[in-house]
N, C-alpha and C positions, 0 to 999 in steps of 0.2 A: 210933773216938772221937777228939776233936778239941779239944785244950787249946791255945786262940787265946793265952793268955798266953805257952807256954813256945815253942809256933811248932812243936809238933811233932803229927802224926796217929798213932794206933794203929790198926790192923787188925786184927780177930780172923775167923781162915781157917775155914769151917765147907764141911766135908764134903760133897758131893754123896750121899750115902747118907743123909745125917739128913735130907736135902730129899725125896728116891724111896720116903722110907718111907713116908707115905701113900699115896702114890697109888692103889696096889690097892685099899686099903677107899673113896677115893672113886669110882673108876671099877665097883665092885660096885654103892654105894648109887645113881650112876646109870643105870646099867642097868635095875637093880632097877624105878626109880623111871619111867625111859621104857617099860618092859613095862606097868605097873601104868595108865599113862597112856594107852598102846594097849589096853589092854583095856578099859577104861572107855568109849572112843570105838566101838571094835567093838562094845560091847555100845548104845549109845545109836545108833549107826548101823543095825544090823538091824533093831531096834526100830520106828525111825524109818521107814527103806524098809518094812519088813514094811503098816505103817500105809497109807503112798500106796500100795502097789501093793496095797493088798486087793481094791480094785474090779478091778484087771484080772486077779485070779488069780480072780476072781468069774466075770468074761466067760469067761476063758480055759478054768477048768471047766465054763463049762455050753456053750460053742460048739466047745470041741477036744477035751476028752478026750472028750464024752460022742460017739458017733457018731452021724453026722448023718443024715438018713433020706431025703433026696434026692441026698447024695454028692456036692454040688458042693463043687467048689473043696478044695483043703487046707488047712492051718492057719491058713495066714496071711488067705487071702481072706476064712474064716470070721471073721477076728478082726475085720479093715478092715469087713466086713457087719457087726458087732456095735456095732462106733463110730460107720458108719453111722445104725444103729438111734438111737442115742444124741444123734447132731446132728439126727434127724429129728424126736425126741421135744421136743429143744432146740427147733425151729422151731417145731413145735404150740404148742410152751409160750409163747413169742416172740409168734406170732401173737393168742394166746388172749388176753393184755394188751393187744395192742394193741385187739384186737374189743372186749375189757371197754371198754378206755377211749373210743374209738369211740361205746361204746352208749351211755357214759353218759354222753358231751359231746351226743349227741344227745337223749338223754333230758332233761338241766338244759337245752337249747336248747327243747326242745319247753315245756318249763313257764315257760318266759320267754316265749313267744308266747302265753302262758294265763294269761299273767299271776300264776302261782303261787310265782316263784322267794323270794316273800318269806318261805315255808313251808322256807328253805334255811337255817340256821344259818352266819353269817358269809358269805351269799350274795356279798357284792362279791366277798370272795379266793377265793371258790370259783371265781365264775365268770372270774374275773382270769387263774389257772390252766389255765382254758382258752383265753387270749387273747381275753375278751367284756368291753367296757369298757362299766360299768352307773355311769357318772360322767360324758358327756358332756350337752350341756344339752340338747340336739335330737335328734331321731331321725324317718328315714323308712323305711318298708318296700317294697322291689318286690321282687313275685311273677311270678315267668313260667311259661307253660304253651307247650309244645311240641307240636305236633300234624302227623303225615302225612297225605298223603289215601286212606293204603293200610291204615294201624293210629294206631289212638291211641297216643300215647306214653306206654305205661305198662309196667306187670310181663310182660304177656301179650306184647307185641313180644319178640321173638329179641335184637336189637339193643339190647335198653333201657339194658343196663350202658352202652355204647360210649356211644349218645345222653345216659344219663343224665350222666356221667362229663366228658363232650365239652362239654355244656351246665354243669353246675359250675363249672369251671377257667375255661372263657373265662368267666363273667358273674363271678366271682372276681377273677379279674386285670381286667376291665373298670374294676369298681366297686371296686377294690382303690384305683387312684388319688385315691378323694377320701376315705377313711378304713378302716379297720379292717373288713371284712364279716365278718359271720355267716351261714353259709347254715343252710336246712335244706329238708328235703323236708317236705310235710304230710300229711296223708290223703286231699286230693286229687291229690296226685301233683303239685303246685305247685312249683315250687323257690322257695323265700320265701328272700329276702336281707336281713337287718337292718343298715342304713347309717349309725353317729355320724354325726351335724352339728354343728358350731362354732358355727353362727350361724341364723336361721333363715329359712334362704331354700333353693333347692335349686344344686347346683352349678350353673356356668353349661353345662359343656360333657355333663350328665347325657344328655341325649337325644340328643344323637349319638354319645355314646360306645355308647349303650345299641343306636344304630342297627346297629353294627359286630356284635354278638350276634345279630339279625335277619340280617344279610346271611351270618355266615359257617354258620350253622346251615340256611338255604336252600341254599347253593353247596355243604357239603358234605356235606352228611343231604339237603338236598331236605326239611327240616321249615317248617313254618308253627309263627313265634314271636308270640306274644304277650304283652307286657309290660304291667304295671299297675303305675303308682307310687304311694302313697299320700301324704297329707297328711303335712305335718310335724305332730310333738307334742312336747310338752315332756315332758323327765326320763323316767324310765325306766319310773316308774307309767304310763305312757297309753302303752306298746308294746305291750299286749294290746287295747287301742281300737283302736289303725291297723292293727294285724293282722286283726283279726276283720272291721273295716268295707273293708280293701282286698282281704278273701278273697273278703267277697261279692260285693263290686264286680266282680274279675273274673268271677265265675262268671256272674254273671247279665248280663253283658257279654261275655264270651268270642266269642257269633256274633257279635255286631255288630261289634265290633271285632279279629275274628282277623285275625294276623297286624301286627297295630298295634302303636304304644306311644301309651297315653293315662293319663291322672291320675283317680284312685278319683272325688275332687268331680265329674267331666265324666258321672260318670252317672246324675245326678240334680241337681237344686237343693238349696242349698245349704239346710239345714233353716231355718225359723222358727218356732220355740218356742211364738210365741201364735199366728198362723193353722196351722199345722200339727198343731197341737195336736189342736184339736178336728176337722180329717179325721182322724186317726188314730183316735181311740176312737170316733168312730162306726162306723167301717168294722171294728173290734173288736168292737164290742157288735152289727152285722151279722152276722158271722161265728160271733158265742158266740151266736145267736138259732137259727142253722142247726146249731150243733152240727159246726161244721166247724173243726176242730183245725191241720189241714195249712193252712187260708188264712190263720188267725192267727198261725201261726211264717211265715209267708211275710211278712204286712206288719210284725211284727215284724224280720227281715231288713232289709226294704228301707227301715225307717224308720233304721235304724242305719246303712244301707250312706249315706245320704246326709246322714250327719253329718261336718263338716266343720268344724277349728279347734272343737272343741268337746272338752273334758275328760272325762276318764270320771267324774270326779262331778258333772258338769252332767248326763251322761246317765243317770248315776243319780236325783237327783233330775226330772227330764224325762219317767222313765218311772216313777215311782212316782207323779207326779201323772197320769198317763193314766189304769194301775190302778186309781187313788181316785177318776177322773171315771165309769171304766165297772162300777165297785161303784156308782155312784149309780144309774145309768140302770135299772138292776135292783133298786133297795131296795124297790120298791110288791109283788116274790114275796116279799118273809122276811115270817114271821110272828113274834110275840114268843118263842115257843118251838123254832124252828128253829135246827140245832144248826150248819147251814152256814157262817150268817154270822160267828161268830166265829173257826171256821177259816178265813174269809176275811180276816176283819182281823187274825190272826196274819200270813199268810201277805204282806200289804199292809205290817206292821212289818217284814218279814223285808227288803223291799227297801228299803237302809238305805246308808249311806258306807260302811260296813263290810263290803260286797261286797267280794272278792279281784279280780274279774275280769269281762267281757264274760261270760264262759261260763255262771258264777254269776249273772248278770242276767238272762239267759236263762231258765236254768233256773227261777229265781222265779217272774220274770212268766209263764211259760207253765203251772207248777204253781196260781199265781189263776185266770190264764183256763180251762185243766182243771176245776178245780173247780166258777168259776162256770157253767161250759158245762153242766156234769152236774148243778148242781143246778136249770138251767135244764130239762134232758129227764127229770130224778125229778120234776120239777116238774108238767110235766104229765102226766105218767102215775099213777096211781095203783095203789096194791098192791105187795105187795112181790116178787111175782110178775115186776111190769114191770121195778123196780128189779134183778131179778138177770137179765131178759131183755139189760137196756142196761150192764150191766158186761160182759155175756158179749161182747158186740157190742166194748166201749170195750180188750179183751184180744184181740180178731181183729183191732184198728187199731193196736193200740198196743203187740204182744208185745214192741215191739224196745225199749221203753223199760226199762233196768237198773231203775228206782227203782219200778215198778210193784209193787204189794204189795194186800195184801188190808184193811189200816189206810187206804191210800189212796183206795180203792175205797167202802169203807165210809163217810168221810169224805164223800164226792158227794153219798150216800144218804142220808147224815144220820140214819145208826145206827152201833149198836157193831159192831166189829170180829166180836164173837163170835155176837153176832145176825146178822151182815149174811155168816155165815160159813155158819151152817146152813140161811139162806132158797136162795146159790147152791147149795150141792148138793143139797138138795133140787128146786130146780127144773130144775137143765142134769144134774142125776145122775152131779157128780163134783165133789171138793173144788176148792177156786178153786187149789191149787197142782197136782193133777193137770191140772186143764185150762187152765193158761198151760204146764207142761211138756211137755202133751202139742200143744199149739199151736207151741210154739217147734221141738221135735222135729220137724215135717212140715214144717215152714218149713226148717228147718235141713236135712232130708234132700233136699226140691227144690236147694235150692242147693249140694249134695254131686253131685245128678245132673245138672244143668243149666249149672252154671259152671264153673270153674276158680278159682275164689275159694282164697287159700288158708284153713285150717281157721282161723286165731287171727282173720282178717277175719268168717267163717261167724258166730262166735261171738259176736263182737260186731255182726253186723247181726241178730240174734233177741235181743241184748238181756241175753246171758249173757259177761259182762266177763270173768271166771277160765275160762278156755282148758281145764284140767284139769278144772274141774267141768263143764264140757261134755262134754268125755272121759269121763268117768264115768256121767253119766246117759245119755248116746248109747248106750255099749255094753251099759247096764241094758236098753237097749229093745230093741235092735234087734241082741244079740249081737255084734256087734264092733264096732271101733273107726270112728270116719268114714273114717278114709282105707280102712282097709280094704272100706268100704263104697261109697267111691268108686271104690275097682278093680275090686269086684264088679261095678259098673253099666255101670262103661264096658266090662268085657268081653264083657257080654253085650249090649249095643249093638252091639259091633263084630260078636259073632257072628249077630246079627238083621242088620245091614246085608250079612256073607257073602251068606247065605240069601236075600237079595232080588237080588243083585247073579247069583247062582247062577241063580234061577229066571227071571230077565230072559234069561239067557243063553241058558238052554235052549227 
């Protein structure tokens, strides 16, 4: 203590014993308190570990303790094979997202060339996601087709991957330089490439660049390239126009111009709407007189493949007045109580602005000409007799069509469904769904024994879309599955060809 007035300090001496007297009872309560705090962390640490290593005391019982029945390896190797196992199932799994996603940028690519994509909810950022800009103002299509003079260039080549894969990546990086591509493969085995344009002309250096995909696919495949470029079109609504009318182009140009690059317009004049017009439904209403199906989707084709700068609601409207020129040439057959004609002029509203697509155009106007054609052959025939002989006939032409039904059929004949139901089994002596099944079925099994097609193509060239309900009624008839049916055939092919090759010898 310290009294500043008198100038003197006091000290008071304390013991070193009154200070050591604590200290045991704190040095207990630490202890105490550090134990208590080690226990707590041993107990939250086993806990813890026990948790992550449960998968490996997983592995580790069923690949070490239990004993192995081949005896390789000891503990450890078993273990490394079991992690193995593990990064293997990781890669499946790895791989199987990418194929998902694979199938389905190809799937939204294929409904964009079909003109469907507007059936997509939020379709831009969909298709954005996949890197496809449905926002430029222009757009051209070119298709190439590849061909040997040893094998077509398709599934059936050994090499298709290599060629297929070879030809991608160069026309990719080709045409990568004047914007954004899209490829896709089609059902003809076409590599289609979808091109933005900024403006509407074509690049300048398009056909030479495009020549460099010609010369490196001959020098190192030894393939014959043939390119087709299609018209430009505006916005992204008329990319199922330029696809449909550059697909035919090539096809029905392909000899002539193999191994070329030439433009979709160069194969044909360029359409005119009032002279053109009127060849067109004449040579229609020709062909609906003869009853011949296959030459009216043929000039249907060709009348499309040689449209050029022209919008798909021009050619909607374009072809809906043809329709309604070749419903006239035939008003002098309806009577006032024929029930054709008004399925006609349904079928005549149906082709409308409100069409999604090229395919849908199709499909209408060949459903009127169908119709009109058959009420042209019940026309003349009489009884109902005839009418179930010429349905049976229009199901031996026509099994491969999905949409064929017994409502449609009836529809021709200008009866009920239910009526025009029991005159065919009574006269061909089998319901109209036995005998398109049993039609599709022989059809279906020649090309099980004749091609290599694979099964989900089979099914759709007889007209059966769902793969599995193929599957189903195949093995109802015929005891097993197609393909099993295809190894049957071929084995005994091979054993019939032993046997000949045997008795040559001898």
């Amino acid at each position: 203590a310290k009294a500043s007035s008198s100038g003197f300090t006091i000290f008071n001496i304390v013991p070193y014993s009154n200070i050591y007297s604590g200290l045991p009872q704190l040095a207990i309560i630490t202890l105490l308190a550090g134990i208590l705090v080690l226990c707590v962390g041993m107990f939250i640490s086993f806990r813890t570990s026990a948790k992550l290593s449960a998968p490996i005391e997983v592995l580790y019982n069923n690949y070490v303790k239990k004993p192995s029945n081949d005896h390789a390896g000891d503990e450890l190797d078993q273990l490394s094979k079991a992690f193995s196992d593990m990064y293997m199932k990781a890669d499946k799994l790895e791989q199987g997202l990418i194929s998902s996603y694979s199938d389905s940028k190809k799937r939204n690519v294929q409904r964009l060339m079909h003109g469907e994509y507007g059936q997509i909810p939020n379709y831009i950022e969909v298709y954005q996601s996949y890197g496809i800009d449905l926002t430029a103002p222009y757009y051209t299509i070119v298709i190439i087709s590849a061909a040997s003079k040893e094998l077509r260039f398709g599934p059936d080549d050994p090499n298709y991957f290599i060629y297929s894969y070879a030809l991608e990546n160069l026309a990719t990086e080709v045409l990568g330089q004047f914007g954004s591509v899209v490829p896709y493969r089609n059902s003809h085995n076409f590599l289609v490439l979808l091109l933005p344009l900024h403006k509407n002309a074509y690049p300048e250096k398009l056909v030479p660049e495009l020549e460099r995909v010609c010369e490196v696919m001959q020098r190192e495949f030894a393939m014959n390239t043939t390119i087709c470029i299609g018209t430009i079109v505006e916005t992204a609504v008329n990319i199922n126009l330029c696809y449909e009318a550059t697909n035919i182009a090539l096809e029905y140009s392909a000899i002539r111009n193999q191994g070329k690059i030439f433009f979709a317009y160069e194969t044909g004049q360029n359409i005119n709407l009032n002279s053109y017009h009127n060849k067109l439904h004449m040579k229609l209403a020709e062909h609906t007189r003869a009853n011949d199906l296959d030459a009216c989707s043929h000039e249907f084709d060709l009348a499309l493949s040689y449209m050029s700068n022209v919008s798909f609601n021009t050619a909607v409207t374009y072809f809906n007045h043809v329709m309604m020129s070749l419903l006239d040439d035939f008003s002098t057959t309806f009577t006032d109580d024929d029930t054709a004609y008004p399925i006609l002029m349904d079928k005549l509203n149906e082709i409308d602005r409100q069409l999604p697509n090229v395919y849908m155009l199709r499909k209408r106007c060949m459903e009127f000409i169908t119709i009109l054609a058959h009420h042209q052959s019940i026309n003349r025939k009489y009884g109902n007799e005839l009418a179930a002989d010429a349905a049976k006939e229009y199901i031996d032409k026509n099994y491969a069509n999905p949409d064929l039904s017994l409502k449609m059929l009836a529809g021709m004949a200008g009866l009920s469904s239910a009526y025009f139901g029991k005159i065919f089994a009574t006269q061909i002596g089998y319901s109209f769904s036995d005998y398109l099944s049993n039609t599709r079925m022989k059809k279906a099994e020649q090309l099980l024994r004749e091609t290599k097609l694979p099964i989900n193509q089979i099914s759709e060239a007889i007209g059966i879309v769902n793969t599995n309900y193929f599957y189903s009624i195949f093995k109802k008839k015929y005891g097993m599955t197609p393909l099993a049916y295809r190894r049957t055939r071929s084995g005994e092919a091979e054993d019939t060809k032993s046997e000949e090759q045997d008795e040559t010898a001898e």
